[in-house]
KEBA-827759 format. One line per 4 residues: number of its first residue (from 0); their letters; for each residue x, y, z of N, C-alpha, C. Coordinates in steps of 0.1 Angstrom, whole numbers. Atoms other than C-alpha are relative to their C-alpha. Layout:
N
NUM	A	X/Y/Z/X/Y/Z/X/Y/Z ~ ... .
! end
This chain:
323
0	XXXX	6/-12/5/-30/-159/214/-10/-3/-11 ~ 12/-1/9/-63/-155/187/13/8/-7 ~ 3/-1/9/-52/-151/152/-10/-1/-10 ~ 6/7/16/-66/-155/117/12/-6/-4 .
4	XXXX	-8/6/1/-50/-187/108/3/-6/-19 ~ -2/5/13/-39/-202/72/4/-13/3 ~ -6/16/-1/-38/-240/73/-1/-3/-13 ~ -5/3/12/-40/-245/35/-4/10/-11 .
8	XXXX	-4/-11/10/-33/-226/5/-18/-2/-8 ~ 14/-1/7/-78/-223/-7/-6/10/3 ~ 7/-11/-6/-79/-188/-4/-3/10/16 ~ 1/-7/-17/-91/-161/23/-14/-11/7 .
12	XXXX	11/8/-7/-123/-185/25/2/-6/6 ~ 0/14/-11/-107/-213/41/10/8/14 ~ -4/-7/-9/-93/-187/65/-8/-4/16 ~ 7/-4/-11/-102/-189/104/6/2/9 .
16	XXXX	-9/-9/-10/-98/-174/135/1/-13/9 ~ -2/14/-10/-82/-198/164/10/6/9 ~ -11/-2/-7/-54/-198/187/12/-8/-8 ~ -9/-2/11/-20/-198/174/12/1/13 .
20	XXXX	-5/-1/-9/11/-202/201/10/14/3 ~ -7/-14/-2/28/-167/214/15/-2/-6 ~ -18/-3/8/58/-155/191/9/8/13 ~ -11/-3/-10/91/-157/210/13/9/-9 .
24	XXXX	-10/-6/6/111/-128/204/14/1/0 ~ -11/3/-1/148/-135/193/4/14/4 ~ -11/-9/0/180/-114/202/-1/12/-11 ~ 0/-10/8/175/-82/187/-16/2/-11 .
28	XXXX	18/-7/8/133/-80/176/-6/3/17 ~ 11/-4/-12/105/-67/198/-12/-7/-6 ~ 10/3/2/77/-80/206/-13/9/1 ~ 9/-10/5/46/-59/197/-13/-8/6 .
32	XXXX	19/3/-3/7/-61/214/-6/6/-11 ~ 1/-3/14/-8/-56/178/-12/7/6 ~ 9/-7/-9/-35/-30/186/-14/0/-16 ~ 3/-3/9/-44/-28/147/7/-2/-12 .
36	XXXX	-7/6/13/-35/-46/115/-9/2/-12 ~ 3/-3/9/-43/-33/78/1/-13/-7 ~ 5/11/7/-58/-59/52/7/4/-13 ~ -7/1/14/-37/-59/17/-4/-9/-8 .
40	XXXX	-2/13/13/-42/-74/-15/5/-12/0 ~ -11/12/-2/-14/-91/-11/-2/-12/9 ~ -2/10/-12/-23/-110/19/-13/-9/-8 ~ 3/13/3/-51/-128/-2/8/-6/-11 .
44	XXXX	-5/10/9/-27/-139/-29/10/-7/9 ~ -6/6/-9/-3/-148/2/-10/-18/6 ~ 6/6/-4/-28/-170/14/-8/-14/-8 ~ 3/9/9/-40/-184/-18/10/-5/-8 .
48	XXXX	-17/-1/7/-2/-191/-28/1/-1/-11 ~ -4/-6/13/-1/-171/-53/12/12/1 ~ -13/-7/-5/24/-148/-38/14/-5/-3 ~ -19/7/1/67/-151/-46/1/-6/11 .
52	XXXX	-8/7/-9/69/-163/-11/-16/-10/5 ~ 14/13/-9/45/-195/4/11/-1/15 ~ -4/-3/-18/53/-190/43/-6/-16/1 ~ 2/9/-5/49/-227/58/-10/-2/8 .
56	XXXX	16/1/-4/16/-240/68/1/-7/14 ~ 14/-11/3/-2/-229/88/9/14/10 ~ -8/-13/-6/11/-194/96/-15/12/0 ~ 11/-11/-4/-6/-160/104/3/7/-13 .
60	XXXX	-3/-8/10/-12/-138/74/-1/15/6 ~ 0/-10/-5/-12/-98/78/15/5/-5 ~ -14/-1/-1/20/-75/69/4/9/8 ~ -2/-15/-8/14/-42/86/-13/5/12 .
64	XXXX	6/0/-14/3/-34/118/6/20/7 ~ 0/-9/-12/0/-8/146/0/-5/13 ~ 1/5/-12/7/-15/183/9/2/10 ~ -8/-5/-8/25/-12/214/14/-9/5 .
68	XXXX	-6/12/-3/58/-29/226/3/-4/12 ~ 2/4/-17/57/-51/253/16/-6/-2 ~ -14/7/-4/92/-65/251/14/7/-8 ~ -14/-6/7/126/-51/235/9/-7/3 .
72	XXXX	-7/11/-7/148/-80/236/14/4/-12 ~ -15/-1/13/185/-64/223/-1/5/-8 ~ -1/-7/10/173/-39/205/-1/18/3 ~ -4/-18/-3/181/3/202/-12/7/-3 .
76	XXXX	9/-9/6/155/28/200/-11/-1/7 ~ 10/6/-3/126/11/215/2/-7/14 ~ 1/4/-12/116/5/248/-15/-7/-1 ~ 13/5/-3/82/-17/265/-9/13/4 .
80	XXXX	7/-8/0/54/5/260/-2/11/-9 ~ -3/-11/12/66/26/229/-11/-5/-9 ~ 13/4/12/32/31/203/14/1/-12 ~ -10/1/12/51/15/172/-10/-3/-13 .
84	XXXX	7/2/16/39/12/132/11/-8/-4 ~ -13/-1/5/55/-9/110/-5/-7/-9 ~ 4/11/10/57/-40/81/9/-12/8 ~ -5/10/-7/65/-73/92/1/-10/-9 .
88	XXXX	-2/8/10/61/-94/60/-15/-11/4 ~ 8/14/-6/40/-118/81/-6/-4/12 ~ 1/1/-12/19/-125/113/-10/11/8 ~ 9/-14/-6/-1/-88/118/-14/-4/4 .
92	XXXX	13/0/-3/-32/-104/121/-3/-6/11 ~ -5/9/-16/-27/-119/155/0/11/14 ~ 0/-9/-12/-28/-105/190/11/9/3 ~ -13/-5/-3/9/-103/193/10/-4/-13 .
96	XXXX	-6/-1/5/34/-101/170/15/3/-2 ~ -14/0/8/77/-104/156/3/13/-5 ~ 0/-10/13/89/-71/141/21/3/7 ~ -17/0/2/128/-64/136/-4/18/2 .
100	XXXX	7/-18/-4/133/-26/146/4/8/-13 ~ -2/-9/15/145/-19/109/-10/2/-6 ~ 18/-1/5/107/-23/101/-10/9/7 ~ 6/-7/-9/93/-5/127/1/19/3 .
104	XXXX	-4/-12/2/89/32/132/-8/6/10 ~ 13/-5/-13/72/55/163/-11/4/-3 ~ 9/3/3/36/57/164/-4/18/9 ~ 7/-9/-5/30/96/176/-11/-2/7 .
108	XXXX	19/4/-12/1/98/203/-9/8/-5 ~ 13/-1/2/-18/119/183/-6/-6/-19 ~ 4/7/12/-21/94/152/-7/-7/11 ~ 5/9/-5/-45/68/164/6/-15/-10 .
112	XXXX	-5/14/4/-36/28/159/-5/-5/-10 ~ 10/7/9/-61/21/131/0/9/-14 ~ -11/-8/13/-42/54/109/9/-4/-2 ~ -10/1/0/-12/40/120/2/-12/-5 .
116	XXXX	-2/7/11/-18/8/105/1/-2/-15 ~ 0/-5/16/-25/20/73/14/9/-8 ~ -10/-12/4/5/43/68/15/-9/-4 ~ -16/5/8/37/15/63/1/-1/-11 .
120	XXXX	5/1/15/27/-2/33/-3/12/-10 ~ 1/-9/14/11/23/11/4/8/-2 ~ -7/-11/3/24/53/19/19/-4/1 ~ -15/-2/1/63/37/23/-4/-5/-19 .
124	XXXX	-1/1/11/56/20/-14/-7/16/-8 ~ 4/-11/8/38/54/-29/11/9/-1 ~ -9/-7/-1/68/73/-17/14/-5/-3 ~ -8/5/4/94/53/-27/-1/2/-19 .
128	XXXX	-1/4/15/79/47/-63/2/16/-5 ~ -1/-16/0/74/86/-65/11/8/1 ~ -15/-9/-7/104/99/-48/14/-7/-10 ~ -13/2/2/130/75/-56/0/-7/-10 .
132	XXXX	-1/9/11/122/56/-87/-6/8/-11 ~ 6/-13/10/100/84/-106/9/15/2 ~ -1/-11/1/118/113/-93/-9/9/-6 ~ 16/-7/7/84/129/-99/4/13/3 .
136	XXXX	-6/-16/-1/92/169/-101/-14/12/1 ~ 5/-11/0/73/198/-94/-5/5/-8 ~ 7/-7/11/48/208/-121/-4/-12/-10 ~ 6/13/8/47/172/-138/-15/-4/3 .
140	XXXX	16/13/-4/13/150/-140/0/-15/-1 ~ 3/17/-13/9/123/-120/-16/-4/-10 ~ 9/4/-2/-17/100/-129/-1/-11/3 ~ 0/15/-8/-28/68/-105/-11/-3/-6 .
144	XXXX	9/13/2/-48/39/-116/-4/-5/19 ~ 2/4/-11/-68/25/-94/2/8/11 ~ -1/-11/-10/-68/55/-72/-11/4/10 ~ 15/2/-14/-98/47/-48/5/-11/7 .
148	XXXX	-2/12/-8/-79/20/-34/15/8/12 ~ -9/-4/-7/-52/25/-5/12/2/-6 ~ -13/-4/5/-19/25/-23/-6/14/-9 ~ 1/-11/12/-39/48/-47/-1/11/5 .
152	XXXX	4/-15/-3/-53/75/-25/12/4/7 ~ -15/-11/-5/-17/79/-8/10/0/-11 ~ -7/-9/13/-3/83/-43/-4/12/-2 ~ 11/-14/0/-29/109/-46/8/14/5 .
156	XXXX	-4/-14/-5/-18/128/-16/15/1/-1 ~ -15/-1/3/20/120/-20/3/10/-12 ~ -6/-7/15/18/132/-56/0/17/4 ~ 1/-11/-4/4/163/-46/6/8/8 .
160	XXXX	-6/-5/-8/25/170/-16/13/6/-7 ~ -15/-4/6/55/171/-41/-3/9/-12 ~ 8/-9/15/36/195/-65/-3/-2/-14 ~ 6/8/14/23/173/-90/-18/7/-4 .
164	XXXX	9/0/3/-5/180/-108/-12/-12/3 ~ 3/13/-2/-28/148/-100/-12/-1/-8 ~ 14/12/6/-54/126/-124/-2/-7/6 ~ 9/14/-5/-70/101/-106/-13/-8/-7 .
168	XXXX	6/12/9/-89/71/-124/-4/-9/7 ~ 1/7/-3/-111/55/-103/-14/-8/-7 ~ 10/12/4/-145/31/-111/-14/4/2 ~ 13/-3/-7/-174/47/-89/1/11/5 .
172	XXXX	-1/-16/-4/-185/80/-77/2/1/15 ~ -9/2/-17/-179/70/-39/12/1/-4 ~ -15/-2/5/-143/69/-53/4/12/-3 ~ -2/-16/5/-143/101/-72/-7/11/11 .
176	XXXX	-1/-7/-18/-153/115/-38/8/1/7 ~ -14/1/-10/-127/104/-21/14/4/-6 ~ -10/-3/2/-103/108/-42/3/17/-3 ~ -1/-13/2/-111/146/-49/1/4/12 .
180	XXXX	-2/-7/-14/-113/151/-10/15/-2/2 ~ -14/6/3/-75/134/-13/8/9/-6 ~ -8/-12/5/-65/163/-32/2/1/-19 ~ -3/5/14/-67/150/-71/-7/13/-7 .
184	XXXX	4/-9/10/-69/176/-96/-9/-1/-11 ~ 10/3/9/-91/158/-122/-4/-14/4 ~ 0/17/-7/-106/126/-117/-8/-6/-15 ~ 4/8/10/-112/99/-147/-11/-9/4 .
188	XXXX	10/17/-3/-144/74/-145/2/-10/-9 ~ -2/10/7/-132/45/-161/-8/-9/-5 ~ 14/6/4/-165/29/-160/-8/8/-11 ~ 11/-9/4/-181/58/-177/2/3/-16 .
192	XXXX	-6/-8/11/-154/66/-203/13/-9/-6 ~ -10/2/5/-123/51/-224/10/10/3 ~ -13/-12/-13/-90/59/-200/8/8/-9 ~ -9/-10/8/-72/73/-228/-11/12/-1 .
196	XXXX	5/-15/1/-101/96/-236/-3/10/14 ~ -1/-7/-17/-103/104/-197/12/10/-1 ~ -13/-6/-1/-67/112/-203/2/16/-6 ~ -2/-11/8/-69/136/-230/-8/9/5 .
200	XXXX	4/-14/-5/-98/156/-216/4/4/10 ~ -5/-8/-9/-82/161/-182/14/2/1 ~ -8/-7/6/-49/173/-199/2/8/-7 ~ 2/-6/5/-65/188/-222/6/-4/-11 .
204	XXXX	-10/9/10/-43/166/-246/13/2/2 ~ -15/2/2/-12/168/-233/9/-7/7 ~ -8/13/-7/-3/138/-216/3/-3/14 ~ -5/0/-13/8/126/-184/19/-3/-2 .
208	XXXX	-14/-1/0/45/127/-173/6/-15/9 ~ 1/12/-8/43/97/-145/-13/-5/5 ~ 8/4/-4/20/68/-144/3/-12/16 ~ -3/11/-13/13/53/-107/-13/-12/-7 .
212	XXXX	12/6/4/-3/17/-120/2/-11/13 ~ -3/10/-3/-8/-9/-95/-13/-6/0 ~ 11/11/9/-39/-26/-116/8/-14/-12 ~ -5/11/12/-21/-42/-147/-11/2/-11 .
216	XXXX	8/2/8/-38/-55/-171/-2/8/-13 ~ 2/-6/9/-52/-37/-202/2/16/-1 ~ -5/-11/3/-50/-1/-186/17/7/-1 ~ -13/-6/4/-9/-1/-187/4/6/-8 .
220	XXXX	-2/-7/15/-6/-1/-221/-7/14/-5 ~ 7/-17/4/-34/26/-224/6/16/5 ~ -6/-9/-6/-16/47/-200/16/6/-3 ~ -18/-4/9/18/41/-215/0/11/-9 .
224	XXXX	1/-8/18/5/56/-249/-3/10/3 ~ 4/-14/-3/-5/88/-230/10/9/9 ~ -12/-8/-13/25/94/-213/7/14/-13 ~ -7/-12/9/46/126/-229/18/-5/-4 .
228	XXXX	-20/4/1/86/122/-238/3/-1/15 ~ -5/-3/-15/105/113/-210/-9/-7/12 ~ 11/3/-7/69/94/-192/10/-7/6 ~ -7/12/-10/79/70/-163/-17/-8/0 .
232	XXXX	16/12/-4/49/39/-159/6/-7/12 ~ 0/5/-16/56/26/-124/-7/-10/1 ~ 8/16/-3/46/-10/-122/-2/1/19 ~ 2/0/-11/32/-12/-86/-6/-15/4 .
236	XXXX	8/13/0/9/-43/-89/-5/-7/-11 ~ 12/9/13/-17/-65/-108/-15/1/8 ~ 7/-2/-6/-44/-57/-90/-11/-7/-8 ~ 7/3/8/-65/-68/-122/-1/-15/0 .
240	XXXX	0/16/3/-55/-101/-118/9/-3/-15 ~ -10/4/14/-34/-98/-155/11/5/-1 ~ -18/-6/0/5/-88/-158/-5/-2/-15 ~ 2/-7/15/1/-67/-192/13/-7/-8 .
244	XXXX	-9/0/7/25/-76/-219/4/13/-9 ~ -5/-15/4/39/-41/-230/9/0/-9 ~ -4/-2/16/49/-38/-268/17/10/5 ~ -12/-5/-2/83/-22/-264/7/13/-5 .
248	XXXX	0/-10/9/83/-3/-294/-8/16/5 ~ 1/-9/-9/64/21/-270/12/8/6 ~ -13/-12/-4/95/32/-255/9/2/-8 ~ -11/-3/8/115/33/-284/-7/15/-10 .
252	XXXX	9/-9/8/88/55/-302/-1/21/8 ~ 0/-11/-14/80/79/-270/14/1/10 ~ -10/-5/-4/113/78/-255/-4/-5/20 ~ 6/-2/-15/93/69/-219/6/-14/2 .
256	XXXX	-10/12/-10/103/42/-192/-10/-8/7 ~ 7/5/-12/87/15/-175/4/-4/13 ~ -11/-4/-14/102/13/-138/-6/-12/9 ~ 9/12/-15/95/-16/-111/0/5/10 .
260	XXXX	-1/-6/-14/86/-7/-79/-2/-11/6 ~ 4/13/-7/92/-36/-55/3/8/18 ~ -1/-8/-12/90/-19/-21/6/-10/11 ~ -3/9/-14/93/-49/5/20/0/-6 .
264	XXXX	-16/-6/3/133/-53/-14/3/8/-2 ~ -7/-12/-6/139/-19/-10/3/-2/13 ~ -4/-1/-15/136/-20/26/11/-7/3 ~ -7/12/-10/158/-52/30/14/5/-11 .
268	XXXX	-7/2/4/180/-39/2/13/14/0 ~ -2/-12/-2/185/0/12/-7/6/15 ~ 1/-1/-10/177/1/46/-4/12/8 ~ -4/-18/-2/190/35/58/-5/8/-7 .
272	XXXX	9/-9/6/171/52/30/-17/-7/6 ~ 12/1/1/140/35/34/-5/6/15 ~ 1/-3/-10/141/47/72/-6/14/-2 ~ 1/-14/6/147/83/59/-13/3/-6 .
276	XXXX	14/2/9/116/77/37/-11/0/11 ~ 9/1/-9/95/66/67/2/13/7 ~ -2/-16/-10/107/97/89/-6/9/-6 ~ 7/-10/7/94/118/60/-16/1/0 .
280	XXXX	12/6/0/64/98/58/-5/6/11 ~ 8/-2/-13/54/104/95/-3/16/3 ~ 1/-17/-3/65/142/92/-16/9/1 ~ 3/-3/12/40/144/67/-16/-2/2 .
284	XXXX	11/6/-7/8/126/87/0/6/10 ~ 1/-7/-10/16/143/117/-3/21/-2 ~ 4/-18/12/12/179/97/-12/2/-4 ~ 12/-1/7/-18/170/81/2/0/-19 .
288	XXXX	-4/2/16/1/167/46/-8/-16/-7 ~ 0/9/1/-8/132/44/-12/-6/7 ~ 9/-1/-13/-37/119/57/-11/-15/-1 ~ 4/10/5/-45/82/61/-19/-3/0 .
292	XXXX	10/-1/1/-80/69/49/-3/-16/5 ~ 5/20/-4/-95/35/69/-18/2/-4 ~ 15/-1/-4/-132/30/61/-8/-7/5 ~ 8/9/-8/-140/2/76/11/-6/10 .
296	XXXX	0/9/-9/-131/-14/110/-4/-14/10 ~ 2/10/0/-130/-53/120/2/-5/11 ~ -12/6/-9/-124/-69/152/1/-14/-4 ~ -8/9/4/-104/-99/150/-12/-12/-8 .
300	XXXX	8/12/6/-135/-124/147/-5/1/-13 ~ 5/-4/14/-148/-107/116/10/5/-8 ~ -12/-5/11/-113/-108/99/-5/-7/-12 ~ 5/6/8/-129/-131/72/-8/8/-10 .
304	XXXX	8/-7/1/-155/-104/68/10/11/-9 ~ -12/-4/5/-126/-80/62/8/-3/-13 ~ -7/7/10/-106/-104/40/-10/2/-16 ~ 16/-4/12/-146/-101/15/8/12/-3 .
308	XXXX	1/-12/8/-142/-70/12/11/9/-9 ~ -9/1/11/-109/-63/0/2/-9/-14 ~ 0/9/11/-114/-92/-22/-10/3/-13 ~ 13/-6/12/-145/-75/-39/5/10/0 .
312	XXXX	3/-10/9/-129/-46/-49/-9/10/9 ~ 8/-12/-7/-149/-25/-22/8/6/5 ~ -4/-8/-12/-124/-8/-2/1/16/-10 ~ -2/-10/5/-121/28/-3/10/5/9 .
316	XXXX	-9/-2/-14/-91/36/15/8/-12/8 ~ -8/12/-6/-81/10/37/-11/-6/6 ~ 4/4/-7/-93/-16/57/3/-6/12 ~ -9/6/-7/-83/-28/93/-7/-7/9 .
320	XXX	8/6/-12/-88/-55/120/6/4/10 ~ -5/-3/-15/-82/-49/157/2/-12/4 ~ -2/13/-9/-72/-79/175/-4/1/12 .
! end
């Protein structure tokens, strides 16, 4: 089969596309014709092993996919030919693909394969950090960092779905486009303006209740100090490239919380909820509540091309290859 391959750990640059030998699916996975695989952050720090886990060289990078299953070997639910979505950890960027059916979820026929890639990742971590680790409430203010990027703009519409108020803080006015079509109630230019003072004029000064951050770096702490009693800060990432060091005396002062959101061990560690979570998830895209954003499409040769663009910080929304 044609992947995008990783033979040593120097980045997405030393990335290329090749043949790669067909994954044999064990007792109890299906095997998946990948129709459509979403590009993550994560997958260049996987690649550049900077990631918690270094996968053995040379493996396929990719975590989340869309596609159909050609095989069902010992497993419930899933038959050959069922449109499936899911996360895989590893391998999506490939023709064919491994996926365990605890990862996997049905793929409606009127989502297309290139929404449906985009929908495990961001919206299972947006909903998770939201739902089950912020208990975010009805009438609070949300505000996402980094909210022109994929995890961000489905915090956006998550926040909103659950009747949050929403800030959004992104960098560029293509962004603050998007993110206001996304549903955000104020939008911060970070480029334009000092985020605390973003903060106070689109609260009017009165704080946010839950921050979604998955940048790092310097705006944590700015966002912490604007939270209200009671704030939750939601570590999601580093997008920045820096893991903030966060003074402490902040929560002892404000009484607020900083909370980890590790999504991939949710799934492996709570299973049966995170299922529940996806079923919501789908309800929710199939409605029109939720509504994934791809802006650019890659086929397989120009996964490299792909891999740029998330790396500069251009995406708006998502980005995906087709195999």
């Amino acid at each position: 089969m044609r992947a995008l391959i990783c033979d040593r750990y120097d980045g997405w640059q030393a990335l290329r596309v090749g043949e790669m030998p067909d994954p044999e699916p064990l007792h109890g996975t299906a095997l998946v014709r990948v129709e459509a695989a979403a590009v993550n952050f994560a997958d260049l720090l996987v690649v550049a092993g900077q990631y918690q886990v270094k996968p053995e060289l040379p493996f396929v990078p990719g975590n989340e996919f869309a596609g159909v299953v050609e095989t069902a070997n010992g497993i419930e639910g899933f038959t050959p030919g069922d449109r499936v979505c899911g996360f895989i950890g590893m391998g999506a960027l490939a023709e064919r693909a491994i996926a365990y059916p605890g990862a996997i979820m049905p793929l409606p026929e009127t989502i297309g394969f290139d929404e449906g890639a985009a929908i495990p990742v961001a919206y299972g971590t947006s909903y998770h950090a939201l739902v089950d680790r912020a208990g975010l409430a009805e009438g609070e203010t949300l505000l996402v960092l980094g909210a022109g990027g994929g995890v961000g703009i489905s915090a956006v519409q998550i926040g909103k779905a659950l009747g949050a108020t929403v800030v959004a803080a992104v960098s560029s006015a293509e962004k603050a486009d998007a993110v206001r079509t996304a549903g955000a109630d104020s939008v911060i230019r970070y480029d334009q303006m000092p985020l605390r003072d973003g903060i106070a004029a689109a609260t009017r000064g009165g704080g946010v209740d839950v921050v979604y951050d998955p940048v790092g770096g310097e705006a944590s702490e700015l966002a912490l100090r604007s939270t209200n009693w009671n704030g939750r800060l939601l570590v999601v990432g580093f997008a920045s490239g820096v893991i903030p060091a966060i003074p402490l005396n902040l929560n002892l002062v404000k009484g607020n919380s900083v909370i980890g959101v590790f999504w991939g061990r949710f799934n492996l560690e709570e299973p049966e909820k995170s299922a529940e979570n996806n079923r919501r998830i789908m309800e929710w895209v199939v409605d029109g509540t939720l509504r994934p954003l791809v802006q650019k499409t890659y086929p397989l040769s120009d996964a490299l091309e792909a891999m740029r663009w998330v790396a500069e910080r251009k995406v708006i929304g998502r980005v995906v290859v087709t195999p």
